[in-house]
N, C-alpha and C positions, 0 to 999 in steps of 0.2 A: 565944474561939471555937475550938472545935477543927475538925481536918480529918477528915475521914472517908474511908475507900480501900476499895474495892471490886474483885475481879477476877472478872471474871462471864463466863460460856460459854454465850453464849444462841443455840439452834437453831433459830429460827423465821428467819432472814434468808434462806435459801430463798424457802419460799416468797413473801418483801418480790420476791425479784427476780424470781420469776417476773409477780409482777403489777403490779411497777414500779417505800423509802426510808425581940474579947476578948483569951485567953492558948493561946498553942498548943500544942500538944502531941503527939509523935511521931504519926502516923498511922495509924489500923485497920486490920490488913489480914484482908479475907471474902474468901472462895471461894463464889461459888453456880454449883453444877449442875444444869442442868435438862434432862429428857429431851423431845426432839422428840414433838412432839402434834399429832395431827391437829385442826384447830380446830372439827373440828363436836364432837369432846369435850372440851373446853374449859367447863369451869362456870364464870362469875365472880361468886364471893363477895365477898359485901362484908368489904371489907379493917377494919381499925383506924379507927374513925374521926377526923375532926380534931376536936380536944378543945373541949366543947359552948363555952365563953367566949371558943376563937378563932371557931367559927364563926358565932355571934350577932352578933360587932362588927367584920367582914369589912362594909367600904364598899362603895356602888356609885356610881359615877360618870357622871352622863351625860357626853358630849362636848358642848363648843362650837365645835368647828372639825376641819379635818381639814390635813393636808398632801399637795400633790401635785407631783410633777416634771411640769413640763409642756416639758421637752426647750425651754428656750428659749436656754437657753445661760449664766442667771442662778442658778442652783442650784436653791434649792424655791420653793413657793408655799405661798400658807396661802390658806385660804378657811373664811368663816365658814359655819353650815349653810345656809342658805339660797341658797351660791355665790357670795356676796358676796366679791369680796377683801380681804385684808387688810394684804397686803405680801408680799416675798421677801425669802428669806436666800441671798446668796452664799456657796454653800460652794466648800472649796477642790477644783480639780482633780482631784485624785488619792484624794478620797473617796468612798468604798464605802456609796453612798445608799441602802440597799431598807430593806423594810418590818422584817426578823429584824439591820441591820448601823445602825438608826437608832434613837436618845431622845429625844425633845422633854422636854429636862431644865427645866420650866418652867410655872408656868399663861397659859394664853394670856387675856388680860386688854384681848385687840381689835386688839391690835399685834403681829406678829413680834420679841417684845423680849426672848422668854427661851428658853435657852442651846442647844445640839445636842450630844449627845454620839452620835459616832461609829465606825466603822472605817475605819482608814486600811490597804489590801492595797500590795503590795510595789508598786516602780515599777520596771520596765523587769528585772526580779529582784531588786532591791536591797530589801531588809527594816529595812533601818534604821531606817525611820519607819515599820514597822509598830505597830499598836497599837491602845488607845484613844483618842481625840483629845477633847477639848472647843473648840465655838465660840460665842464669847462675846463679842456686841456691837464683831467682827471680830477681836476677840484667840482666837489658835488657840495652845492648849497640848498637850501631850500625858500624857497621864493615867498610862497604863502601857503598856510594850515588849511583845510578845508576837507569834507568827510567823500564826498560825492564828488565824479565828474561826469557832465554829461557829454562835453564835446570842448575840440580845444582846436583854434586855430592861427594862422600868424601871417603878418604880412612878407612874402616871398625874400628870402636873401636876407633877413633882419631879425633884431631880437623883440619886435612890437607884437603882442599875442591878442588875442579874446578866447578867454573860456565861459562854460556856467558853470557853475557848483548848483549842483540837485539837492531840494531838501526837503524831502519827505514829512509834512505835515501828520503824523499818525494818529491824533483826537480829533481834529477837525475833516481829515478826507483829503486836504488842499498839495497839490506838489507843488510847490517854490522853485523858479529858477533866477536865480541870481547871475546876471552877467555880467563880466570883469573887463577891464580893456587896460594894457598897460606892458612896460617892459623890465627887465629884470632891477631896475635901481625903484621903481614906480609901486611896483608889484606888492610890496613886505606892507605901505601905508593903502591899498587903492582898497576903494568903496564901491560899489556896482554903479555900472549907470544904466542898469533897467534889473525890474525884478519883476515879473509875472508868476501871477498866483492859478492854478489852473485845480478847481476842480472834476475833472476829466481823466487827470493823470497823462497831459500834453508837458514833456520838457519841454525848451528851449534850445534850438542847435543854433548855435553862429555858421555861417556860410561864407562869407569875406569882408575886408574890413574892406571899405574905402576910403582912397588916400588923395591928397591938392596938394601938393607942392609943400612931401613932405611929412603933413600932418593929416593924421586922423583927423575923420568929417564923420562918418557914420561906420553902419554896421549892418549888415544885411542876414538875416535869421527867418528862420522856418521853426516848425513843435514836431516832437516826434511823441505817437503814444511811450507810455513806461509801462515796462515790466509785460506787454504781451507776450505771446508765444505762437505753436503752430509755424506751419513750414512758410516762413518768409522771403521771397527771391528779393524783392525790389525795396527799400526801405518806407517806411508808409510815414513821409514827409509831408506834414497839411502846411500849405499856403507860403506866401515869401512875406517877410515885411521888412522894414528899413530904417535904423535907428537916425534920426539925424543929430550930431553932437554939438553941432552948435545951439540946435533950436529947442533941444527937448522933444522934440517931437517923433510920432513914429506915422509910419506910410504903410496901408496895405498895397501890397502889388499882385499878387494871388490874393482871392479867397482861401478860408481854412478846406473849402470844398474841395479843390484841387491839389493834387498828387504832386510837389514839389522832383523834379530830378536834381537840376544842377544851375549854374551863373555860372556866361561864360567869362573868361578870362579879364575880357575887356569889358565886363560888369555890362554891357549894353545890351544883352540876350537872354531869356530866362526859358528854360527845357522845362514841360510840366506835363501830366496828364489829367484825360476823365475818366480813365476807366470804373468802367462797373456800372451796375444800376440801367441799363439799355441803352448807356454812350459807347461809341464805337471805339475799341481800343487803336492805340496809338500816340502817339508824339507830338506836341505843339511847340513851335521856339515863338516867344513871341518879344517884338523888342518892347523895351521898358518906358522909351522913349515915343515912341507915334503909337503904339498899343496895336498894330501890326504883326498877325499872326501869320504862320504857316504850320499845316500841316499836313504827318505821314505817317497813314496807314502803315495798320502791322498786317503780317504775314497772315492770311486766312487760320492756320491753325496754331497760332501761337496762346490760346488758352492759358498763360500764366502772365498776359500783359507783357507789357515793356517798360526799359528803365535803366537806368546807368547812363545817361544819356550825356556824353564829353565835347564840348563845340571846340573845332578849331583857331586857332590863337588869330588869325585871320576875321572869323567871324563867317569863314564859306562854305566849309564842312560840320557835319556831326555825325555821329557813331552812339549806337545803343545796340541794346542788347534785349533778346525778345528769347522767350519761354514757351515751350508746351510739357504738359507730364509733370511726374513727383518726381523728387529727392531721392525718396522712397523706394524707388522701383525701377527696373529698366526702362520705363518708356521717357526718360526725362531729356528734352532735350533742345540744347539753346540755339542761339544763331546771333553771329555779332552783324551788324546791317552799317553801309556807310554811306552818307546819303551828300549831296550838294545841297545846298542851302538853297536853289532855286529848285530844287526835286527833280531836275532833270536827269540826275544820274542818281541810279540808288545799286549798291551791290550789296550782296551776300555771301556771308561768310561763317557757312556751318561750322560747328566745334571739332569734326571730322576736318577740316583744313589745318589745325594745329596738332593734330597726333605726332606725325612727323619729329615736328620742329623741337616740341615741346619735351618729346621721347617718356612721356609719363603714363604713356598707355591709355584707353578709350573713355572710361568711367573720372572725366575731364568736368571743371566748371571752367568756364572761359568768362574773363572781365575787361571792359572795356578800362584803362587805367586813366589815361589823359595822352594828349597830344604832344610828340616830340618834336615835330616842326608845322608847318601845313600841311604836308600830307603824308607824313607817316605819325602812326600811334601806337605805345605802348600798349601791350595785352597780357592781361596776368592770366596764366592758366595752373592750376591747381585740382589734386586729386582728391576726391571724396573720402571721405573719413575722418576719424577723428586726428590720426601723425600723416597728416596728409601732406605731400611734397608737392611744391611749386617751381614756376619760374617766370621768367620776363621776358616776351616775346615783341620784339619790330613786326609790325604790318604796314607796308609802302600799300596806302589805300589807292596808288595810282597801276603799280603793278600787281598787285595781290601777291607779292613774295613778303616771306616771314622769315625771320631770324634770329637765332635764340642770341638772346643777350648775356642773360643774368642768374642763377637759380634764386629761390625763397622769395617770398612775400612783399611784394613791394609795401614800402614805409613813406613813400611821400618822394617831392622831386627836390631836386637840389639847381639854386638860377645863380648866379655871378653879383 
């Protein structure tokens, strides 16, 4: 498998911060220049598509379980869909638990019994044990060394991962991301197979892998600015592209111009916006394949955009989440929206419909998590502040009833 290098000068991270983020073989090195564009001229054409035999046998997975930290002091918790528990994993100490730094390398078969792979961040400064980690029926190894993580993800029910490791170029300006693909016997010898040089200060996020029968084919990734700040709701994800592994090659499918949300399950749908700049906020799915858009208006006063955007494992529904107001202040305030994929039905559902359920009192942020069948969705709701308390909430998007599941932080879903 070869590496691929890129050095790329992309102009749009302005505007991010105004509104908030085999055999190897020597390495490619591209230049790509692109001139700053105001987004309301921004066309997005449909890119190259992915070739018709990967995307007919692109799996979908429902979920049978979810994980959640429920701050007890015992690491995770798992809970079956219906809230039901089903045990805890002690994780160690010093590891980097969130939803982009965790793998449930395993299928959940009703027991907490298969494996974690994680990020372990430095302790006290000491990086030694920085890394991959694997935990494994209480045996903790460490997979591979590395300083930085930028994002880390895995293929559903299995121990096959992609992460990057971040690396901060500090004499020349440039940040490096290095992206890895591999499972835990792979992992200790593996070399990247793409490395993008970005003077902009764009990482690299992996987004999913794609699989044939089996085997890894590509890689599907967006950039996120580094090290912004200011009050961020929606994450300021530029563009989608596509590693192909057989070919060396990569595929734009967004522009960097465009607001990346989510790839749905069945890899055949991509959620993005234009906001800003005199485009009308709101929502695009557009498939990958016929380049075939739809979209859906936001709320007249939702002045913080939209985003979080989770499609249906079906491919008929979507769910996002739309903003007005600061963080900051009392006037803040969200609204999660569920819409049919023909826009024939759109409801709403202010963060005042989860006080109730949630029982965590009004000063709520409401997230849309992902889908637990076709038409019911997980909803993380959680309190402002810093020891802020959560939980996991069912919305049957066909009755508007909710039900508390779970408490703490959802960690990711757990498939068979």
């Amino acid at each position: 498998m070869k590496t691929r290098l890129f050095s790329t000068t992309l102009t749009s991270l302005l505007a991010l911060l105004l509104a908030g983020c085999g055999q190897l073989v020597p390495a490619i090195q591209l230049t790509h220049n692109t001139r700053s564009a105001d987004r309301s001229e921004i066309e997005v054409t449909p890119g190259n598509p992915i070739p018709a035999d990967e995307a007919e046998t692109a799996a979908t997975l429902l979920p049978n379980g979810f994980a959640s930290d429920t701050r007890d002091g015992m690491g995770l918790s798992f809970f079956a869909l219906d809230g039901l528990g089903l045990g805890e994993i002690r994780t160690p100490a010093q590891a980097w638990i969130t939803k982009n730094t965790l793998h449930i390398a395993g299928p959940n078969t009703g027991s907490p019994d298969f494996p974690l792979i994680f990020f372990q961040p430095p302790v006290e400064g000491n990086c030694d044990a920085c890394g991959l980690w694997m935990l494994d029926h209480d045996q903790v190894s460490q997979l591979i060394h590395f300083n930085e993580l930028a994002a880390l993800i895995g293929v559903p029910g299995t121990d096959l991962v992609a992460f990057v490791e971040r690396l901060p170029q500090t004499q020349s300006g440039i940040l490096r991301s290095s992206m890895f693909l591999g499972n835990p016997s792979s992992l200790p010898a593996a070399q990247p197979v793409l490395v993008v040089d970005s003077s902009e200060s764009l990482a690299v996020f992996p987004v999913a892998i794609r699989m044939v029968g089996g085997v890894a084919v590509g890689i599907y990734y967006t950039q996120c600015p580094y090290g912004i700040g200011g009050e961020i709701l929606f994450d300021p994800l530029q563009g989608l592209s596509y590693l192909d592994l057989s070919t060396n090659s990569t595929n734009e499918l967004l522009p960097a111009a465009t607001t990346f949300s989510s790839l749905s399950s069945s890899q055949k749908l991509v959620a993005y916006s234009l906001r800003g700049m005199g485009v009308d906020g709101g929502v695009k799915i557009r498939d990958l394949a016929s380049g075939q858009e739809k979209f859906f208006q936001s709320l007249p006063d939702s002045d913080r955009g939209a985003g979080m955007v989770v499609i249906s494992p079906d491919d008929t529904r979507l769910a996002w989440l739309e903003a007005r107001g600061s963080l900051s202040s009392d006037n803040f305030h969200a609204t999660l929206r569920v819409a049919s994929m023909d826009g024939r039905s759109i409801r709403e559902y202010p963060q005042e419909n989860f006080f109730k359920t949630a029982k965590l009192g009004e000063a709520i942020w409401v997230t849309p998590l992902g889908w637990l069948d076709d038409s019911s969705l997980l909803v993380g709701v959680r309190t402002m502040g810093k020891d802020s308390q959560a939980a996991n909430i069912r919305l049957d998007v066909l009755t508007g009833e909710t039900t508390f599941l779970a408490p703490g932080l959802f960690n990711g879903f757990l498939y068979p």
